[in-house]
C-alpha positions in Angstrom: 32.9 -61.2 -69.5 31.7 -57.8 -68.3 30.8 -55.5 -71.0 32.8 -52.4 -71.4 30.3 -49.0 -70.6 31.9 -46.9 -73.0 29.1 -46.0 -75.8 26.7 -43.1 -76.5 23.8 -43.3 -77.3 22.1 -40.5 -79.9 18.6 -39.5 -80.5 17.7 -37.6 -82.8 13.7 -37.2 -83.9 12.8 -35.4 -87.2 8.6 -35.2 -88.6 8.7 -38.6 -90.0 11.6 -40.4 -89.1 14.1 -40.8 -85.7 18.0 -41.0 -86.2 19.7 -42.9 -84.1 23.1 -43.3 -83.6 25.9 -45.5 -81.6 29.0 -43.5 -80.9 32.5 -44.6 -79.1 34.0 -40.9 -77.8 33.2 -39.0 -81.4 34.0 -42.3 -83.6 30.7 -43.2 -85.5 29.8 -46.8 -84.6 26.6 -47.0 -86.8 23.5 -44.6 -87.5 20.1 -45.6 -88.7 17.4 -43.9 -90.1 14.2 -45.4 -88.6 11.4 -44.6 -90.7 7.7 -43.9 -89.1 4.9 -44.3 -92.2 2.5 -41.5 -92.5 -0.2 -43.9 -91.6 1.4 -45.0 -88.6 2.1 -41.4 -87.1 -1.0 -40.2 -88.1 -3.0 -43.1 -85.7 -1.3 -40.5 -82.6 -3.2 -37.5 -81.9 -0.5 -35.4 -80.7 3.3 -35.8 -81.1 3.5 -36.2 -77.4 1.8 -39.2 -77.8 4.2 -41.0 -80.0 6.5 -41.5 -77.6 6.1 -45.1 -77.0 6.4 -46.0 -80.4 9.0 -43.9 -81.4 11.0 -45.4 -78.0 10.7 -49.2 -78.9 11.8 -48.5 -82.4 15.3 -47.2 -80.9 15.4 -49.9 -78.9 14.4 -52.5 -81.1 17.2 -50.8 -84.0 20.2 -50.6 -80.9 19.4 -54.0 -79.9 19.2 -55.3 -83.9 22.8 -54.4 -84.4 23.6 -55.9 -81.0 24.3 -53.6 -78.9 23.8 -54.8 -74.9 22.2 -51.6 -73.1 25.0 -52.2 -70.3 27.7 -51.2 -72.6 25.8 -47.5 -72.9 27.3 -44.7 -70.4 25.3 -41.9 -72.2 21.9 -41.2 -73.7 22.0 -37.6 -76.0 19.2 -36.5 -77.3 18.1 -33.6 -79.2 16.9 -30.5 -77.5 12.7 -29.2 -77.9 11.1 -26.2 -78.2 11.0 -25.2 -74.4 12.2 -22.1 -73.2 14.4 -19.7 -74.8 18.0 -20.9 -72.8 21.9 -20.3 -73.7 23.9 -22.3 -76.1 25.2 -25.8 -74.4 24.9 -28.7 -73.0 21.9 -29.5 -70.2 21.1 -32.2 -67.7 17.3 -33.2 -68.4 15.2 -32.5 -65.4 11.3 -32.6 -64.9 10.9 -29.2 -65.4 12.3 -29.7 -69.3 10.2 -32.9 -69.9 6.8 -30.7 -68.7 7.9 -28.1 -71.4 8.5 -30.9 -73.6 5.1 -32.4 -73.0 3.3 -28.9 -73.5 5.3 -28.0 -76.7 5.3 -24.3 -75.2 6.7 -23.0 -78.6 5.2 -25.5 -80.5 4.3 -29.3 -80.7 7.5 -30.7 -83.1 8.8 -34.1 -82.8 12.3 -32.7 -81.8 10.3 -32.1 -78.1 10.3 -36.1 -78.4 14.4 -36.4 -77.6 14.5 -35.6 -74.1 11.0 -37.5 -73.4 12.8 -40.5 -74.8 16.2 -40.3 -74.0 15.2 -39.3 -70.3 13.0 -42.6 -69.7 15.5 -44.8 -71.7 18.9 -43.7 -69.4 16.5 -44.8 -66.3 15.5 -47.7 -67.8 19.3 -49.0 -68.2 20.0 -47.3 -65.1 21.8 -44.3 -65.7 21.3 -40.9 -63.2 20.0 -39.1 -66.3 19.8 -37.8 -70.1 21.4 -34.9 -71.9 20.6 -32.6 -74.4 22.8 -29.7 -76.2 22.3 -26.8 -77.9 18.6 -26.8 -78.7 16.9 -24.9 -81.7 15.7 -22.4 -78.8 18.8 -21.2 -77.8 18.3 -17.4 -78.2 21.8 -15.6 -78.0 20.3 -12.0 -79.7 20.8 -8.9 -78.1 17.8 -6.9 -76.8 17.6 -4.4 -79.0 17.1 -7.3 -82.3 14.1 -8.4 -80.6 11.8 -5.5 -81.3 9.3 -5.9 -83.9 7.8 -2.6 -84.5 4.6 -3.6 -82.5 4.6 -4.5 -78.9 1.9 -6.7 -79.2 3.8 -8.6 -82.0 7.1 -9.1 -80.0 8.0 -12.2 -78.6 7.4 -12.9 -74.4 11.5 -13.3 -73.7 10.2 -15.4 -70.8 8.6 -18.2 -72.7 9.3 -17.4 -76.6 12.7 -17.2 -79.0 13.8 -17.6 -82.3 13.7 -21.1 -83.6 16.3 -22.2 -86.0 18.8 -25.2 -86.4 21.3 -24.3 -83.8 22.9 -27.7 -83.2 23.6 -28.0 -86.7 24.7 -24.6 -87.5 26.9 -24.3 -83.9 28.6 -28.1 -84.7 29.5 -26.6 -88.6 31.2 -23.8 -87.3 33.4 -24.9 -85.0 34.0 -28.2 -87.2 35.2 -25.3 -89.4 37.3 -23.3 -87.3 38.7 -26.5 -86.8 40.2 -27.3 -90.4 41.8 -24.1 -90.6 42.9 -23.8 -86.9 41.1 -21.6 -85.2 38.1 -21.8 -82.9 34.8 -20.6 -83.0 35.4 -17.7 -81.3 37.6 -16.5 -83.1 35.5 -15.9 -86.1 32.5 -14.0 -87.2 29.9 -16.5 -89.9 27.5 -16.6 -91.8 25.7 -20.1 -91.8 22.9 -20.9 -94.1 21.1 -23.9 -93.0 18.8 -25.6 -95.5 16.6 -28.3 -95.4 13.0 -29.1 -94.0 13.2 -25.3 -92.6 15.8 -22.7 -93.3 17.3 -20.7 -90.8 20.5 -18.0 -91.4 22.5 -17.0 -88.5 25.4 -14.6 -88.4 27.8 -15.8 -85.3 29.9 -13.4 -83.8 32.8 -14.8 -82.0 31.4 -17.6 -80.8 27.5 -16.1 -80.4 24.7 -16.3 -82.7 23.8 -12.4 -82.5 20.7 -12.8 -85.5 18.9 -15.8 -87.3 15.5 -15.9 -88.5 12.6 -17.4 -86.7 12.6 -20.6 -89.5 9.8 -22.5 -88.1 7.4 -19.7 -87.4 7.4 -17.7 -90.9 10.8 -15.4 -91.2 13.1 -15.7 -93.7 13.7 -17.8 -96.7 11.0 -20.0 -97.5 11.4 -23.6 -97.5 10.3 -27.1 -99.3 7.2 -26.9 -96.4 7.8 -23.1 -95.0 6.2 -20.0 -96.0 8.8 -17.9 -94.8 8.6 -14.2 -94.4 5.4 -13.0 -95.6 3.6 -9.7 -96.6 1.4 -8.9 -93.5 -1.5 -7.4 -94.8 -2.1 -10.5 -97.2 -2.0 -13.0 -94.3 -4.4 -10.5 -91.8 -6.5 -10.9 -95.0 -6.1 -14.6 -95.5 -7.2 -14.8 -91.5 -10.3 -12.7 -92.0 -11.5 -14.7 -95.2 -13.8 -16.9 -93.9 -11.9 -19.6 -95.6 -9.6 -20.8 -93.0 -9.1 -21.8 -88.9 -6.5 -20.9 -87.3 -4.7 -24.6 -87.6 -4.8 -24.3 -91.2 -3.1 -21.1 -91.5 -0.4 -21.9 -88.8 -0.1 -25.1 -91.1 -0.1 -22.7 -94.4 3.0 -21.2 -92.7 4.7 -23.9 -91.2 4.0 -27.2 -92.9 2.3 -26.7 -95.8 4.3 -23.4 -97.4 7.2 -23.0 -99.8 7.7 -26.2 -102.6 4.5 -27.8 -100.8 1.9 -24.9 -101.6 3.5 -23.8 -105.1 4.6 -27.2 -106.4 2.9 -30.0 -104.2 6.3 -31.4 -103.2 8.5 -31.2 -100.2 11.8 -33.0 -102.0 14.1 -30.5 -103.0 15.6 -33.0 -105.4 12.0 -33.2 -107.1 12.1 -30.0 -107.5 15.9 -29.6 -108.8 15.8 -32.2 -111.5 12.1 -30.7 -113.0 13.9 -27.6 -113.1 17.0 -29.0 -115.1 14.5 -30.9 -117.2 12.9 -27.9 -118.1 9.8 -26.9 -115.9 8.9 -23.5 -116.1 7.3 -23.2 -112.8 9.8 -25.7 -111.2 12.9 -23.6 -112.2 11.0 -20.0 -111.3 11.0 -21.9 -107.5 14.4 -22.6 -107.6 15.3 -19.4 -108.5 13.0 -17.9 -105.9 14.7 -20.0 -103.3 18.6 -19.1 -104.0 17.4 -15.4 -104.1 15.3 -15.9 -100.4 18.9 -17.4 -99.4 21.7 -15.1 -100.8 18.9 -12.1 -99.7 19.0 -13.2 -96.4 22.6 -14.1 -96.2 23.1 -10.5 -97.2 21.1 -8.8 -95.1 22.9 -10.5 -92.2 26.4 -9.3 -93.5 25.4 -5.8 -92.2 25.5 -7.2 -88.5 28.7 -7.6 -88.2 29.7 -4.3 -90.6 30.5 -6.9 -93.4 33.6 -8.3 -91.8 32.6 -11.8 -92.4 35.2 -14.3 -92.5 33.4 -17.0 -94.0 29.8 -17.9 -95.2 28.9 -21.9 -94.8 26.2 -23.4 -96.4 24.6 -26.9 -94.9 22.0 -29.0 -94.6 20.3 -31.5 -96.9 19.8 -28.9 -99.8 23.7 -28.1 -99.6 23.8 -31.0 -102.0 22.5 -29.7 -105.1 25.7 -28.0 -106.4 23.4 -26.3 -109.3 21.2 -24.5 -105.9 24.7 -23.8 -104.1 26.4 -22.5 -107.3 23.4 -20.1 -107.8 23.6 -18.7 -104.1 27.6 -18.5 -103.8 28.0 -16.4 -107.3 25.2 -13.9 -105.4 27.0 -13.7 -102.1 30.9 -13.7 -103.2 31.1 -10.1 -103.0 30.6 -10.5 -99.3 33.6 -12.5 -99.2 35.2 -15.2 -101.6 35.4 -17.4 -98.6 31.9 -19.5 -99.4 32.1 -22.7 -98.1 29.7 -26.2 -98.4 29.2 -28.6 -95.9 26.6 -31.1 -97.5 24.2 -32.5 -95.1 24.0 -31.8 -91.4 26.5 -32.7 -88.3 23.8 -33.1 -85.7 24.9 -36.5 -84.3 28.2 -35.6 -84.0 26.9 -32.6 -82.1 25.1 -34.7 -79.7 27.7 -37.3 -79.8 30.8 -34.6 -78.9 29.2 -32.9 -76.1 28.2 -36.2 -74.5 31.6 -37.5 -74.6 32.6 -34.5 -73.1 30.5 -34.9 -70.0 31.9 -38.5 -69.8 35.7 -37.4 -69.8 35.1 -34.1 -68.1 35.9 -31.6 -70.1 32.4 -30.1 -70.8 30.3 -27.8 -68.6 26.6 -29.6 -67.8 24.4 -27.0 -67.2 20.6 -26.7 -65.3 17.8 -26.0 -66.7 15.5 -23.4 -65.2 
């Protein structure tokens, strides 16, 4: 009997781990965490060069819960850090694999999703791979790009903000949805927290400011420094002490809970604090005030006309963390509201079922 080419596949690689995810049209068939050891990832020299491995574990999972490759119509994967770009969904071409390849705003395993879910729709014989709304998508108006310094602002040809914008994009509109309206018919604040934490304020249907999470603005994270003071760093640099790979690292991967606590798990962090650790709890309360700071400062975009603040991501489950941040921002507007965890392979599975039925725009990449 001839299969039925009706499924999506997702992709979806994180630091340490690739989701991946069977979909039929937006019903969830089955996702799976596949879990990469440190000691295995750490045998690959650059993230580029995992993508073998990382390749036959998604193959090895969609084929463990028997799924044939013919029944597959789509392959989604998540977006890299290419090109600054607009918000949607894009064909993957050569000239986003060679970004991908370079990491030309940074070497992430995210840049991993097209690379994979390019060579795998080949392999079963599909025209091509899709991506949507990458963290790169840079929807800011000129004038929020200046810096102070010319030699500190960002080149718009090769260089964005970098934040969660599948996630936070996919929250919105899921809730503009529940009360119905659509996306564009709102102005948000999202607060995205996990890994990295990025705050956007969306203005009918455009993300008009977030913070560069990955790259040291804004809140600081369970492994990101956040904003820092200047002068401090330019010192730190000058020290002696360090290369320049350990402070991007200080900054990016080894900042926030990791340099203060040794940790990266939020909930390590949460249940120290409620058990009574001094330092633990001063963290906490550093990171709700980062947050409800930041979620503040944003309100002044839109001339505080803010019709709801959402807070996601994995932290978004600690109601003690969430509790703390909503009684700071209420007097923005009592409409605070918590989505726990993150809607990415929905995202990814929505906008691919929309190129199969029609309905979406695909766009180019260039």
């Amino acid at each position: 009997m001839e299969l039925k080419k009706n499924k999506s596949l997702i992709i979806n690689p994180g630091a340490t781990s690739t989701k991946a995810s069977i979909f039929e049209g937006e019903t969830e068939i089955f996702t799976e965490n596949i879990k990469h050891p440190i000691e295995e990832i750490q045998q690959y020299k650059e993230v580029a060069d995992q993508f073998e491995y990382r390749k036959n574990a998604i193959l090895d999972m969609v084929k463990k819960h028997g799924i044939s490759t013919d029944e597959i119509a789509i392959v989604v994967g998540r977006g890299g850090l290419t090109r600054p770009c607009e918000s949607g969904t894009y064909r993957v071409d050569e000239l986003m694999l060679q970004e991908c390849r370079a990491g030309i705003q940074g070497k992430h395993a995210c840049n991993l999703g097209a690379l994979i879910s390019d060579s795998i729709a080949k392999e079963i014989g599909l025209e091509c791979a899709y991506i949507a709304d990458p963290g790169i998508v840079d929807e800011r108006p000129e004038y929020a790009k200046i810096t102070g310094h010319p030699e500190f602002d960002l080149d718009p040809t090769r260089e964005g903000v970098i934040w969660h914008c599948l996630n936070q994009k996919m929250t919105a509109k899921l809730y503009a949805r529940e009360i119905g309206k659509t996306y564009e018919d709102l102005n948000l604040i999202i607060a995205h927290m996990g890994g990295g934490v990025s705050v956007g304020v969306h203005q009918h249907g455009r993300c008009v400011e977030v913070n560069r999470a990955l790259c040291g603005l804004g809140p600081f994270s369970p492994t990101r420094s956040g904003s820092i003071n200047a002068s401090k760093l330019i010192e730190v640099c000058f020290s002696g002490k360090y290369d320049m790979a350990k402070v991007k690292k200080m900054v990016t991967a080894e900042g926030g809970f990791v340099a203060y606590l040794g940790t990266n798990d939020a909930y390590k962090v949460e249940v120290d604090a409620l058990n009574g650790d001094p330092k633990s709890k001063l963290l906490v309360d550093a990171f709700c005030y980062q947050v409800a700071l930041e979620i503040s400062r944003l309100a002044a975009v839109v001339r505080g006309k803010v019709d709801a603040i959402i807070l996601t991501g994995g932290i978004a489950y600690s109601k003690p963390w969430m509790q703390q941040i909503t009684d700071q921002i209420s007097w923005i507007t009592p409409n605070v509201k918590i989505y726990k965890g993150e809607n990415e392979m929905l995202a990814l599975a929505i906008c691919g079922n929309e190129v199969l039925n029609g309905t979406g725009t695909v766009k180019e990449y260039k």
